[in-house]
C-alpha positions as CSV (number, residue, x, y, z in Angstrom):
1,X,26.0,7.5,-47.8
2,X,25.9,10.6,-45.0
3,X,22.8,12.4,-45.8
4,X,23.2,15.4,-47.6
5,X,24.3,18.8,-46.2
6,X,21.4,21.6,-46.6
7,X,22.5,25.4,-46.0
8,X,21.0,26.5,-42.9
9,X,18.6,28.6,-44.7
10,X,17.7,25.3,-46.6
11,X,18.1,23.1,-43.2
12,X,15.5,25.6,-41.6
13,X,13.2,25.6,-44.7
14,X,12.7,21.9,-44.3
15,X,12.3,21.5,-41.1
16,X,9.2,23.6,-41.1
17,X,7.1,21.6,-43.6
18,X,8.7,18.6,-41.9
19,X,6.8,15.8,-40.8
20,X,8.6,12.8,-38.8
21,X,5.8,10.6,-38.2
22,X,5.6,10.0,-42.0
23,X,9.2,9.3,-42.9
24,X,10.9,6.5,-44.1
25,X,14.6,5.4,-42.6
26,X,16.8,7.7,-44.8
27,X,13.9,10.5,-44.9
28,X,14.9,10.3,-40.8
29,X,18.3,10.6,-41.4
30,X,18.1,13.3,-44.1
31,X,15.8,14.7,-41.3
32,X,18.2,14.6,-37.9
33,X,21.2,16.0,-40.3
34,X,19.2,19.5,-40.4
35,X,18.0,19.2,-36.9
36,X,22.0,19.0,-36.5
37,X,22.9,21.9,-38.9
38,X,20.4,24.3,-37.3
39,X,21.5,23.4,-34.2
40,X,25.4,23.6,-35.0
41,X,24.3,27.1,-36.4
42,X,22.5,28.6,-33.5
43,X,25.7,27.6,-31.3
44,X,28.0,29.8,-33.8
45,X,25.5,32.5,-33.0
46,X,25.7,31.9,-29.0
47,X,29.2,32.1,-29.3
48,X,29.3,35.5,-31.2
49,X,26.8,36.3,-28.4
50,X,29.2,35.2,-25.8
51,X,32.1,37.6,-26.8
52,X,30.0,40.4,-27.3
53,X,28.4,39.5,-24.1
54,X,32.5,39.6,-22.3
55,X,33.1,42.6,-24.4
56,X,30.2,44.9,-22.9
57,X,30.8,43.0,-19.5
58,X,34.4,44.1,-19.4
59,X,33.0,47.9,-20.4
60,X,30.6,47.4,-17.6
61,X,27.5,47.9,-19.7
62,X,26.6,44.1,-19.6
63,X,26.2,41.2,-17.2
64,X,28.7,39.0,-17.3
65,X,28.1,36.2,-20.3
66,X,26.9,33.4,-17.7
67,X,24.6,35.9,-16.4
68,X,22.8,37.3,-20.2
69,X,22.4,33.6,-21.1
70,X,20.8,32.6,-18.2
71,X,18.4,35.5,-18.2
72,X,17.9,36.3,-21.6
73,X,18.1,32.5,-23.1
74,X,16.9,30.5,-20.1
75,X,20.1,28.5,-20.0
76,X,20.6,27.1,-16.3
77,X,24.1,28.2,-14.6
78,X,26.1,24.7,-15.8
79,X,24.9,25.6,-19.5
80,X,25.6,29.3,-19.6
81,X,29.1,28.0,-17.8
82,X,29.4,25.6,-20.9
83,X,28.4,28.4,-23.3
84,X,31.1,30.4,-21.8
85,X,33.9,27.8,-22.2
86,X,32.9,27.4,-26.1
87,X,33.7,30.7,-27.0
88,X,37.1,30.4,-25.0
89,X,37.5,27.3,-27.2
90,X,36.7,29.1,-30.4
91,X,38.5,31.9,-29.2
92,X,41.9,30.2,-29.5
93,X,40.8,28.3,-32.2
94,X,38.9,29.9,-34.9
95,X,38.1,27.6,-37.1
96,X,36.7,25.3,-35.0
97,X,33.8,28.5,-35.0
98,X,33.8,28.0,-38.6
99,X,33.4,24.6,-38.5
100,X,30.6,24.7,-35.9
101,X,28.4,27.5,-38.2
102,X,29.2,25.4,-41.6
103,X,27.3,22.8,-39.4
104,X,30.9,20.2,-40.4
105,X,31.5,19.5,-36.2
106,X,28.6,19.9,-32.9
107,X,29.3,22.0,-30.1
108,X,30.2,18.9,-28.3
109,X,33.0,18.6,-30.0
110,X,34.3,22.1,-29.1
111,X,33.2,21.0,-25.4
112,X,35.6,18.2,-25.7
113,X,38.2,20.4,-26.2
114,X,37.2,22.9,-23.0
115,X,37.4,19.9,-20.7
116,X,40.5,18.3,-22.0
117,X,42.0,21.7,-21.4
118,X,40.6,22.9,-18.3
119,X,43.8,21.6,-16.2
120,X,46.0,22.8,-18.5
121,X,48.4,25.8,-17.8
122,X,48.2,28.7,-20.5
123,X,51.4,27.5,-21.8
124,X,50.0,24.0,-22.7
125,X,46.6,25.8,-23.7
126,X,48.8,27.6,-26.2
127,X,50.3,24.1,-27.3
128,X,47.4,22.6,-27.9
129,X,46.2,24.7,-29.9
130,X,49.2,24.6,-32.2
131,X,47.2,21.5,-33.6
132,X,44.1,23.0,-34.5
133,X,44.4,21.5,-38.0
134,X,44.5,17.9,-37.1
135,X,42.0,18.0,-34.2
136,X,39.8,19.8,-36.3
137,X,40.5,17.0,-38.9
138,X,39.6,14.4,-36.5
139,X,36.5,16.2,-35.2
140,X,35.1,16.1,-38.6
141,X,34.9,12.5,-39.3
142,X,34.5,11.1,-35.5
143,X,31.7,11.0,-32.7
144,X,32.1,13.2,-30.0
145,X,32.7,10.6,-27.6
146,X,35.6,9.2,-29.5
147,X,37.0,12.7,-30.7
148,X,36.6,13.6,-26.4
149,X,39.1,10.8,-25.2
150,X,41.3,11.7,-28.7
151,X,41.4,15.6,-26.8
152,X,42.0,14.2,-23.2
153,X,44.9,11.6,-24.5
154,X,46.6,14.9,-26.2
155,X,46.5,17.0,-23.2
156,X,48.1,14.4,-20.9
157,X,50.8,13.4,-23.7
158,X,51.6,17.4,-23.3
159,X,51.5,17.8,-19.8
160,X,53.7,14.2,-19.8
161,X,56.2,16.0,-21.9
162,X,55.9,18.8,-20.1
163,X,57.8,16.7,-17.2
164,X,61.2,18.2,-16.9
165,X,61.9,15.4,-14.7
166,X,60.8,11.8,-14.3
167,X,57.4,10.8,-16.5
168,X,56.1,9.6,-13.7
169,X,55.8,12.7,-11.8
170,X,51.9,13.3,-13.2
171,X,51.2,10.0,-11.7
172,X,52.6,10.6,-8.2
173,X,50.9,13.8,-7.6
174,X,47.8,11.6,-8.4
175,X,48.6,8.8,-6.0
176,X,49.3,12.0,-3.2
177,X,46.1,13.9,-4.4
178,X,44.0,10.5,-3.9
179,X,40.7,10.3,-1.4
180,X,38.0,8.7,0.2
181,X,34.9,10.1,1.5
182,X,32.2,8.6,3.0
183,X,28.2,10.0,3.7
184,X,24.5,8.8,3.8
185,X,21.9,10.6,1.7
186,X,19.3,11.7,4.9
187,X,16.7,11.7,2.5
188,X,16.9,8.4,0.9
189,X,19.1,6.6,3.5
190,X,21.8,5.2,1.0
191,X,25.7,5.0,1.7
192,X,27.5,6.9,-0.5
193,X,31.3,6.0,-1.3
194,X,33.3,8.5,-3.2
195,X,36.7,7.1,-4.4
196,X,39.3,9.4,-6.0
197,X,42.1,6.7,-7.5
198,X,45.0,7.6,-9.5
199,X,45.0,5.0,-12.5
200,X,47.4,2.4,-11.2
201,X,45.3,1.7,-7.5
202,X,42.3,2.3,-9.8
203,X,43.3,-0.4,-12.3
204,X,43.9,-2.9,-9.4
205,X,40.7,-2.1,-7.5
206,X,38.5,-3.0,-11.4
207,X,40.8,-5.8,-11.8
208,X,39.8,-7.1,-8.6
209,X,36.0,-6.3,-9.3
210,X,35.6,-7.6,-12.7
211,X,37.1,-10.9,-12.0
212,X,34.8,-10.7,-9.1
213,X,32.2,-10.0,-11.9
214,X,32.8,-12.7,-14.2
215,X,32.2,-15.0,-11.5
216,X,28.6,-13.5,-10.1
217,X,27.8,-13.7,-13.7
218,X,28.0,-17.7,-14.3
219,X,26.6,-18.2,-11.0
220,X,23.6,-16.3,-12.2
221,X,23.4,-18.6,-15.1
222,X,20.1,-17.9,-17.1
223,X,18.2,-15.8,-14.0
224,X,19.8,-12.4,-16.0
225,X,19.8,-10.1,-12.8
226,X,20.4,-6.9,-14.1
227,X,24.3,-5.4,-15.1
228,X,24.1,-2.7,-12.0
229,X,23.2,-5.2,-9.3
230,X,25.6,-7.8,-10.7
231,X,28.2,-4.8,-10.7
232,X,27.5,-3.9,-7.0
233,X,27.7,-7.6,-5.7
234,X,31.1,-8.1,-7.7
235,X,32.6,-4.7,-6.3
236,X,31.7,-5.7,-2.1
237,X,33.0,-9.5,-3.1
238,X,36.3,-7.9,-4.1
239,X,36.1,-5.3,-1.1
240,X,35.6,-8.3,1.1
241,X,37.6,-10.5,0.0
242,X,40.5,-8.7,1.1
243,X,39.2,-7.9,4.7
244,X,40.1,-10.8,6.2
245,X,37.9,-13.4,5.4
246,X,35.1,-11.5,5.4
247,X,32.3,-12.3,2.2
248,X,29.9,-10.1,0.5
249,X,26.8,-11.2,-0.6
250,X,28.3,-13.1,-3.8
251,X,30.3,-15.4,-1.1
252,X,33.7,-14.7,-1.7
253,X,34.5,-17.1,1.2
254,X,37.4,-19.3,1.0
255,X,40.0,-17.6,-1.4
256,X,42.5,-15.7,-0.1
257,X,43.1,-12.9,1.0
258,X,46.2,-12.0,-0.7
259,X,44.9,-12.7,-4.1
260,X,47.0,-10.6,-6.6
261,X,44.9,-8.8,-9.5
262,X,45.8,-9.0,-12.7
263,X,46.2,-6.2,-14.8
264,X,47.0,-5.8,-18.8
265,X,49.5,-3.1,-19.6
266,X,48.9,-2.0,-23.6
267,X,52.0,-1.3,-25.4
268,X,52.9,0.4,-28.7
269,X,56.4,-1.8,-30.3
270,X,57.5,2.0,-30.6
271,X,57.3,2.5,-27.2
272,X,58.6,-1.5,-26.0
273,X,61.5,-0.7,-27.7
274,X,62.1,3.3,-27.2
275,X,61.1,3.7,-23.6
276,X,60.6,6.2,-22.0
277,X,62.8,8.4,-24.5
278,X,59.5,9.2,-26.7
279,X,57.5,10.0,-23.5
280,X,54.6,11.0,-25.0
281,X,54.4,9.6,-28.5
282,X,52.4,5.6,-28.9
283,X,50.0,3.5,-26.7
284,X,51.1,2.8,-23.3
285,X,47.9,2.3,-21.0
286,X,45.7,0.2,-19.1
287,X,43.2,-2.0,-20.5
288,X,41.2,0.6,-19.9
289,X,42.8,3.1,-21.9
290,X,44.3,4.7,-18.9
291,X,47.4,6.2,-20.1
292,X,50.6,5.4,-18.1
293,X,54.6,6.6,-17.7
294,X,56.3,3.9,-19.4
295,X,58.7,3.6,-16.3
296,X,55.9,3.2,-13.9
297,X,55.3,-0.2,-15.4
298,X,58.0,-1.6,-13.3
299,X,56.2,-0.3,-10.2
300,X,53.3,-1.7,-11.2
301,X,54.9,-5.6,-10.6
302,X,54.8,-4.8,-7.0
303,X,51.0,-4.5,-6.7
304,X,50.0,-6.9,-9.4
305,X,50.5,-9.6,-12.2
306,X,51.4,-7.4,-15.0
307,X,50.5,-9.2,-18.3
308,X,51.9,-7.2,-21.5
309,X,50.3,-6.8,-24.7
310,X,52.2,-5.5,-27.8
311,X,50.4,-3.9,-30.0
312,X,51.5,-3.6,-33.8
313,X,50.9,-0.3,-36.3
314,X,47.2,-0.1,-36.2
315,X,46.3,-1.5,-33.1
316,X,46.2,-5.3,-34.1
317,X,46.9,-8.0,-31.1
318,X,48.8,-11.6,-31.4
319,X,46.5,-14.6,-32.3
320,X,45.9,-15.6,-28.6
321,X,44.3,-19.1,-28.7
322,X,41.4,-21.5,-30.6
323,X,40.4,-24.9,-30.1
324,X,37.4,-24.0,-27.9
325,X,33.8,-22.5,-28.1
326,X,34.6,-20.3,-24.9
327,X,36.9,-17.5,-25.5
328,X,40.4,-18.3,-23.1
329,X,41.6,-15.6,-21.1
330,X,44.4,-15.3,-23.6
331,X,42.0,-14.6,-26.2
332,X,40.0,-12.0,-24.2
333,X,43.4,-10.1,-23.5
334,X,43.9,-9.7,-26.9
335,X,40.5,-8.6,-28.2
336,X,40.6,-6.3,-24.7
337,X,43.8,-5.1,-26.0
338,X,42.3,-3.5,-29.4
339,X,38.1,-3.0,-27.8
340,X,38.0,-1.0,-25.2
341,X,34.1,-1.2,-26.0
342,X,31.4,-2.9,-27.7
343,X,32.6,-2.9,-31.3
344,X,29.1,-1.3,-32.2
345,X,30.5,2.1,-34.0
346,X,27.6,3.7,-32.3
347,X,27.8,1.9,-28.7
348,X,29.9,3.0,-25.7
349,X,29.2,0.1,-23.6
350,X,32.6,-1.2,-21.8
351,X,34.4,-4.4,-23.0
352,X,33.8,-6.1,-19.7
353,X,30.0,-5.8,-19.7
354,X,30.1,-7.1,-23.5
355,X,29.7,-10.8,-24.3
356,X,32.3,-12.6,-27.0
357,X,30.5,-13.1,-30.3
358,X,31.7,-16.0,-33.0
359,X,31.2,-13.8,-36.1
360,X,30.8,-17.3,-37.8
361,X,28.5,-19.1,-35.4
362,X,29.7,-21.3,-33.5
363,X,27.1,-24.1,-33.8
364,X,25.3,-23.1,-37.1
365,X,28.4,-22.0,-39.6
366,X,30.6,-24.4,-37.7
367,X,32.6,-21.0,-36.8
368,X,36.0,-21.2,-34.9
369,X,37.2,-19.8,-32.0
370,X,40.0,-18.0,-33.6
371,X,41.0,-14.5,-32.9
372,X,40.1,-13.2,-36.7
373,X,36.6,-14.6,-35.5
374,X,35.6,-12.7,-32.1
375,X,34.5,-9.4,-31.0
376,X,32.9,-8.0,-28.3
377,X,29.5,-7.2,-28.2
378,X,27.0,-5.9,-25.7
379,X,23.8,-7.3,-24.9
380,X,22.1,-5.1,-27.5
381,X,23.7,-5.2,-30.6
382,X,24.7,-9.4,-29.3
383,X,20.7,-9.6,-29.7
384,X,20.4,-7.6,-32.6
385,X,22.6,-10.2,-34.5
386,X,21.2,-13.4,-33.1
387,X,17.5,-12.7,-33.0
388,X,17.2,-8.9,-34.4
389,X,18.0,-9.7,-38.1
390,X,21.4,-8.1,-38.4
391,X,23.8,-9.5,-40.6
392,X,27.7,-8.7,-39.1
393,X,30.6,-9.7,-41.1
394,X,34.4,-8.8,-40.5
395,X,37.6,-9.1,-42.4
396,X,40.6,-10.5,-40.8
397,X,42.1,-7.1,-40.1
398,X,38.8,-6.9,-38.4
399,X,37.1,-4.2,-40.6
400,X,33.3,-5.2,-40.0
401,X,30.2,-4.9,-42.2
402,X,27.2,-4.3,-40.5
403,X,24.1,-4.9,-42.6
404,X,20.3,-3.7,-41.5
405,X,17.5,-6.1,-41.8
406,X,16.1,-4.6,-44.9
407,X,18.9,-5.1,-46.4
408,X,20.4,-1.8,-46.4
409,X,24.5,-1.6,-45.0
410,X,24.8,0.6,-41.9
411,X,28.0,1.1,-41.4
412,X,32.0,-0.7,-42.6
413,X,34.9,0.5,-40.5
414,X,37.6,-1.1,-38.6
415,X,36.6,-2.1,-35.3
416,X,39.5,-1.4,-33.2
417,X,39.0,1.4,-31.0
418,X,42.6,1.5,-28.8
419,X,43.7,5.1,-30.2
420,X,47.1,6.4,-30.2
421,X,48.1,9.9,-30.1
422,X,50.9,9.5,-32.4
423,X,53.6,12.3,-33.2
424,X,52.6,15.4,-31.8
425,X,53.6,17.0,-35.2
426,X,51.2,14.6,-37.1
427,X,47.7,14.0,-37.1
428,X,46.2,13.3,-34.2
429,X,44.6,10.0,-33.0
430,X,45.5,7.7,-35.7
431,X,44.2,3.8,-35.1
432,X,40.8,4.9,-33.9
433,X,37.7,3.4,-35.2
434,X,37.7,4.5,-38.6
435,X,34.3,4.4,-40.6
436,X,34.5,4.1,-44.6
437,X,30.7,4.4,-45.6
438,X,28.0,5.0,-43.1
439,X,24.2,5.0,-44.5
């Protein structure tokens, strides 16, 4: 059960006499959820603040709102600018200012909105806000790093409609607006590459790395150099290996040059069989969760082996193989198909830095290497099962059970995290990770 929801009076009265070092698990809990409530609180306040602040500004008997919060609250300019942006935010949309002073949503789920819709022209501001209801529905019962990509996949399936000609006119201002800029840090001496893709070149380029990737990481065998360095080696292999034989320091020597990448293209049926006629509306994206014009998949086949995925109502993928304790590439498309990350409901970590876990072991519950019996794990929460003293079930529509140590169950939800915007009319996000008790 979700610790219990104090009023702030009652948040702030227990925090006083409140002493951490003492507590027990759920006395923690019980303990952060007023931290949160005071906190949610105090940023209602700074954004009643904030318009008074504009108000007196625009009479010209104030400093501007940055200005008083960075003087009179100590903020630095970036969070006095993020201040600023909330009240914007809660302007449009007041009862996201409700929500945040009932303590029922964080500030950073109002700052989700802000940069989702910094791009936007007023007219799509305008439009987005028409769904107040259902993001505020959403932002309710999800994290804020799930509810921020739900906010960024509704602003681009507006501006996509938006299109009053082809759908993939978004992506080809991209591809023109793309960069490269190069620099070394005087200080430090490092190289500094800046790359500014649009999602197709930028789907190609990771393609490219993480096959380089899965490669540096069974020639490492049990040595376990650290992710980052792994990372680096894969991403100058793959560089390299395109520059005419030249290797990086993984020795990409000998293949060719003209190696084709292969890229997964996620589909919603709705949208396989609708096309581009419900521009807007299902999954169509990379693997990782890049959305794409459904009529840009075409182009696509000329840079790269386009391998597509359908997925069905709630984000399920085909049964893609068995008969082996490794998962086959088929296998790993599908599971990349519905995990974009670890399927942790608390972890971020990306599917291609996560290892395939049996949920039935493999050696010691004679578990097979079905579909229904894999998901993707990070090193973590892989360790926390095997030698931590987790218990992890999951259903075959792959709603999992994750049980502490003592005992006590964490969390059950569905682990498939590949969202879908759905009808604009609806709610917003449906098929995301969806938690049914959490202790």
């Amino acid at each position: 059960m979700r610790p219990e929801r104090r009023p702030v009076e009652a948040a702030i009265a227990a925090l006083r006499t409140a002493d951490p070092s003492a507590m027990d698990s759920d006395e923690l809990a019980a303990h952060v959820a007023d931290i949160k409530r005071v906190r949610a609180w105090c940023d209602a306040a700074e954004v009643g603040a904030t318009r008074r602040a504009s108000e007196l500004a625009a009479q010209g008997a104030s400093a501007p709102p940055e200005g008083l919060l960075a003087a009179a609250a100590g903020r630095s300019n970036k969070e006095a600018k993020a201040a600023a942006e909330r009240e914007q935010v809660c302007g449009q949309m007041p009862g996201f200012e409700a929500a945040l002073d009932a303590g029922t949503v964080a500030s950073g789920h109002v700052d989700a909105i802000a940069h989702a819709t910094r791009g936007l022209d007023d007219e799509l501001r305008v439009e987005f806000a028409e769904h107040e209801a259902a993001l505020l529905a959403r932002a309710e019962q999800s994290r804020v790093e799930a509810f921020d990509r739900e906010c960024r996949d509704l602003a681009r399936s507006l501006v996509a409609r938006a299109n009053s000609g082809s759908d993939a006119d978004e992506l080809d201002g991209q591809r023109r607006r793309s960069s490269v800029k190069h620099w070394v840090d005087r200080v430090t001496g490092m190289h500094h590459t800046h790359l500014e893709l649009d999602p197709v070149r930028d789907a190609t380029l990771w393609s490219a790395v993480n096959a380089e990737l899965a490669r540096s990481r069974q020639r490492d065998g049990n040595r376990r150099t650290r992710f980052a360095q792994l990372q680096v080696d894969a991403f100058v292999d793959a560089v390299g290996a395109g520059s005419n034989g030249a290797t990086g320091s993984g020795g990409a020597a000998g293949r060719s040059c003209d190696r084709v990448p292969e890229i997964s293209v996620l589909i919603g049926l709705d949208m396989l069989l609708d096309g581009a006629a419900r521009r807007g509306v299902g999954v169509c994206e990379t693997e990782a969760g890049v959305p794409l014009p459904v009529s840009t998949v075409r182009r696509m086949c000329c840079d790269a082996e386009i391998i597509p995925i359908v997925l069905g109502t709630d984000g399920e993928a085909l049964d893609a193989g068995r008969s082996s304790r490794t998962a086959t590439r088929p296998q790993r498309r599908a599971l990349r198909a519905m995990h974009r990350t670890c399927a942790h409901p608390e972890c971020t970590v990306g599917f291609d830095a996560c290892r395939i876990h049996h949920i039935r072991w493999w050696w010691e519950h004679f578990g097979l290497t079905d579909l229904v019996n894999l998901l993707p794990l990070c090193e973590r929460h892989h360790h926390l099962v095997h030698e931590g003293g987790w218990t992890l079930t999951m259903t075959p529509d792959r709603v999992a059970t994750w049980v502490r140590p003592d005992g006590v169950v964490h969390h059950v939800g569905s682990t498939i995290d590949r969202t879908s915007v759905g009808d604009l009319g609806g709610a917003v996000g449906q098929g995301s990770r969806r938690a049914v008790a959490n202790a």
